[in-house]
C-alpha positions in Angstrom: -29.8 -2.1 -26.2 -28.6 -1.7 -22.8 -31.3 -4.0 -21.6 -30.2 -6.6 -24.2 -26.3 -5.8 -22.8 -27.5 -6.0 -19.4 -29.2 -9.9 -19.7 -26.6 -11.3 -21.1 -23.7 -10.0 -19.9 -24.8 -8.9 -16.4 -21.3 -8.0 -15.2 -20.6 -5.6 -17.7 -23.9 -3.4 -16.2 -22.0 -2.6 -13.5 -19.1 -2.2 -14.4 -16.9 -5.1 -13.6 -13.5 -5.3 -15.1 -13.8 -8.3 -17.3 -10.8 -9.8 -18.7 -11.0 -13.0 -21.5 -9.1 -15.6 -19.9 -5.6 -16.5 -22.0 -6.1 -19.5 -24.4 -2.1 -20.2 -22.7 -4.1 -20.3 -19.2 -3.0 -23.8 -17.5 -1.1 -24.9 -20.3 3.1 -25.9 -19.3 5.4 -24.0 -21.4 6.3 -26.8 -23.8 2.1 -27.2 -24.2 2.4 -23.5 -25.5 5.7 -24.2 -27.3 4.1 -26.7 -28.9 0.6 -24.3 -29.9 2.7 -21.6 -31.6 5.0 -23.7 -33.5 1.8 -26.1 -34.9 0.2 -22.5 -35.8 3.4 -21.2 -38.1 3.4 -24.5 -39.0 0.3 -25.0 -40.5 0.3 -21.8 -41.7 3.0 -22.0 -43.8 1.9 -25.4 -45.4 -1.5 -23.4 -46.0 1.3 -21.1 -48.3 2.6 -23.8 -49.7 0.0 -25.4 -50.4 -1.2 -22.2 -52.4 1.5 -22.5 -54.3 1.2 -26.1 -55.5 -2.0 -25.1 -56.2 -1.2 -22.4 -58.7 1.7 -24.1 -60.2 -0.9 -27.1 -60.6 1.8 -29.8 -58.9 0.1 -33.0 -56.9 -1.0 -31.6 -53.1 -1.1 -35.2 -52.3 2.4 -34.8 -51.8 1.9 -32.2 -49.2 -1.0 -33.2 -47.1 0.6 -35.9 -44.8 2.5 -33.2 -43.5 -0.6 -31.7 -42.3 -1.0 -34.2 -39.6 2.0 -32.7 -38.1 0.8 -29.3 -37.1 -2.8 -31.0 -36.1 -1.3 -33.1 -33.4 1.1 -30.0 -32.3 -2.3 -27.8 -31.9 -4.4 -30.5 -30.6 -2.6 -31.8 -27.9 -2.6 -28.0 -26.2 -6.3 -27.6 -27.0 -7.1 -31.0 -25.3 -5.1 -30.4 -22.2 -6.6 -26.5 -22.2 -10.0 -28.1 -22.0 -9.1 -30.9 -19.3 -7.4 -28.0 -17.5 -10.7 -25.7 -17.8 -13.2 -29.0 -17.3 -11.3 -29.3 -14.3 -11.3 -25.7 -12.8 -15.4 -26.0 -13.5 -15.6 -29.4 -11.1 -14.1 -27.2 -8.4 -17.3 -25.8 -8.1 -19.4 -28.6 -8.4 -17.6 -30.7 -5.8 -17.2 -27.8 -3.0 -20.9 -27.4 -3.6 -21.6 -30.7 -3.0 -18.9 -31.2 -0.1 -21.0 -28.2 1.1 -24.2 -29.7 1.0 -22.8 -32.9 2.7 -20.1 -32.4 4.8 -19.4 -35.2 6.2 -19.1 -37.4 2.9 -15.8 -38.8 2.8 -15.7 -39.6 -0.8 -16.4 -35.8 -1.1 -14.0 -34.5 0.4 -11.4 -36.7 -1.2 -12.9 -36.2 -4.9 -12.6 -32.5 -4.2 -9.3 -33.0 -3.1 -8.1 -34.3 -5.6 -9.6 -31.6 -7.8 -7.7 -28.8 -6.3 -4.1 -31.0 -6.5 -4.7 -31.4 -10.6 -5.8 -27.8 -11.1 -2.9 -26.6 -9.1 -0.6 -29.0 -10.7 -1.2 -26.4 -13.7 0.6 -22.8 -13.8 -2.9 -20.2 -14.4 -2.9 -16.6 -14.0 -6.7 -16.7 -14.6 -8.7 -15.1 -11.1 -11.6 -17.0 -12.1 -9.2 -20.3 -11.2 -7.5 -18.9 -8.4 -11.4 -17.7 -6.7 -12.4 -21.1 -7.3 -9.4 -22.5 -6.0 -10.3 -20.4 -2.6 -14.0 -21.3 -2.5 -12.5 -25.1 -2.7 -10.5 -24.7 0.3 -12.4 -23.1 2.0 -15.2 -26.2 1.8 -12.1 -28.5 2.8 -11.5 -26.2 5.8 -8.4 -24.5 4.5 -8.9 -21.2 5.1 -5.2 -20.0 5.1 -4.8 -21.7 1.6 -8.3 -19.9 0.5 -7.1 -16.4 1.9 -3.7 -16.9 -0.3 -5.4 -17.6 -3.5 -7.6 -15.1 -2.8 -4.5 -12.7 -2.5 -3.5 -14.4 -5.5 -6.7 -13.5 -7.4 -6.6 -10.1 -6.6 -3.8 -8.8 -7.1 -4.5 -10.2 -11.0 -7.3 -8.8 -10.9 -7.9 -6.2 -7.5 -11.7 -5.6 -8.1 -13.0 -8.8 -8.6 -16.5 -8.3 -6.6 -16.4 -12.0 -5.7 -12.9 -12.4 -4.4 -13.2 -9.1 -2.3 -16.6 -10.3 -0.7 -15.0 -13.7 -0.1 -11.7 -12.2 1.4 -13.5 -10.5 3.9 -16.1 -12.7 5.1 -13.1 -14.9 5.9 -10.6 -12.2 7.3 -13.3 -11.6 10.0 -12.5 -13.0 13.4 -14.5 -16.2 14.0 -16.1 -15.7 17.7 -14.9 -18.4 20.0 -17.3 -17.9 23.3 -14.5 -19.1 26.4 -15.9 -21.5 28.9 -17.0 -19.9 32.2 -14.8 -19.2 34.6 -14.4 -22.5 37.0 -15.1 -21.4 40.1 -12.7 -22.5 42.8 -14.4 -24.3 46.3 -14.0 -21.3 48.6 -16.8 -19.3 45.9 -18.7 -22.1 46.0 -19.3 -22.0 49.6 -20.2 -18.3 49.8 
């Protein structure tokens, strides 16, 4: 069994403190507003719905209303998976900004990719790691360092953010030109 544990969830074998990411995560606080009161919504049409039902009355009556709570949960859900589809590209573009550095169009799609996920409130580390490893590729290590801060103090052992944080907290090694010597050295 702990083989089986160990394949697919290789994290958990060591030990890493895993945390499901909120199904709130990048949504604006009308967006989750708008989630919970679609919920009770619906559920109490499911109720009433019940109880037409029972006392045999026509449920045509009641399911246009239906519609209502659909389109208050959907619009959330659809902006929760634009917000998440957007967090993945992060990756995918630093990668390939990476792999070609000198790509305009690169660096400008990735660009653009860090503005709309920031654009969103997230407490997720996951976002705020990917948010680093983006600015870093874009040369913006002081932004990486800060959402690395960010992501751990959500989450303070996050193996990822803590390598990350200190491969880029170490001095980078700037060799200074040799001295110029003046003419009177030259001469000697």
């Amino acid at each position: 069994m702990k083989t089986v544990q160990c394949l697919m969830f290789p994290l958990l074998a060591v030990g890493a403190d895993i945390r499901r990411p909120s199904v709130f995560d990048g949504l604006y606080s009308y967006e989750k507003v708008m989630l919970v009161c679609g919920v009770v919504l619906f559920a109490i049409l499911v109720v009433l719905l019940v109880i037409f039902a029972v006392q045999k009355r026509k449920l045509t009556q009641l399911m246009a209303f239906f519609l209502l709570p659909i389109i208050m949960i959907g619009f959330p859900a659809v902006q929760k998976i634009a917000f998440d589809k957007e967090s993945v590209k992060l990756d995918l573009r630093a990668d390939n900004l990476r792999q070609n550095p000198s790509n305009p169009m690169a660096q400008k799609a990735l660009a653009e990719t860090v503005e709309k996920v920031v654009s969103r409130p997230s407490k997720n580390p996951t976002v705020f790691l990917r948010l680093a490893r983006a600015n870093e590729a874009l040369g913006r290590r002081e932004q990486a360092v800060a959402d690395l801060d960010t992501a751990l103090q959500i989450q303070p052992n996050l193996p990822d953010a803590v390598q990350m944080r200190s491969k880029l907290q170490k001095p980078t090694r700037v060799t200074p030109p040799p001295p110029d010597r003046s003419p009177i050295e030259r001469n000697r």
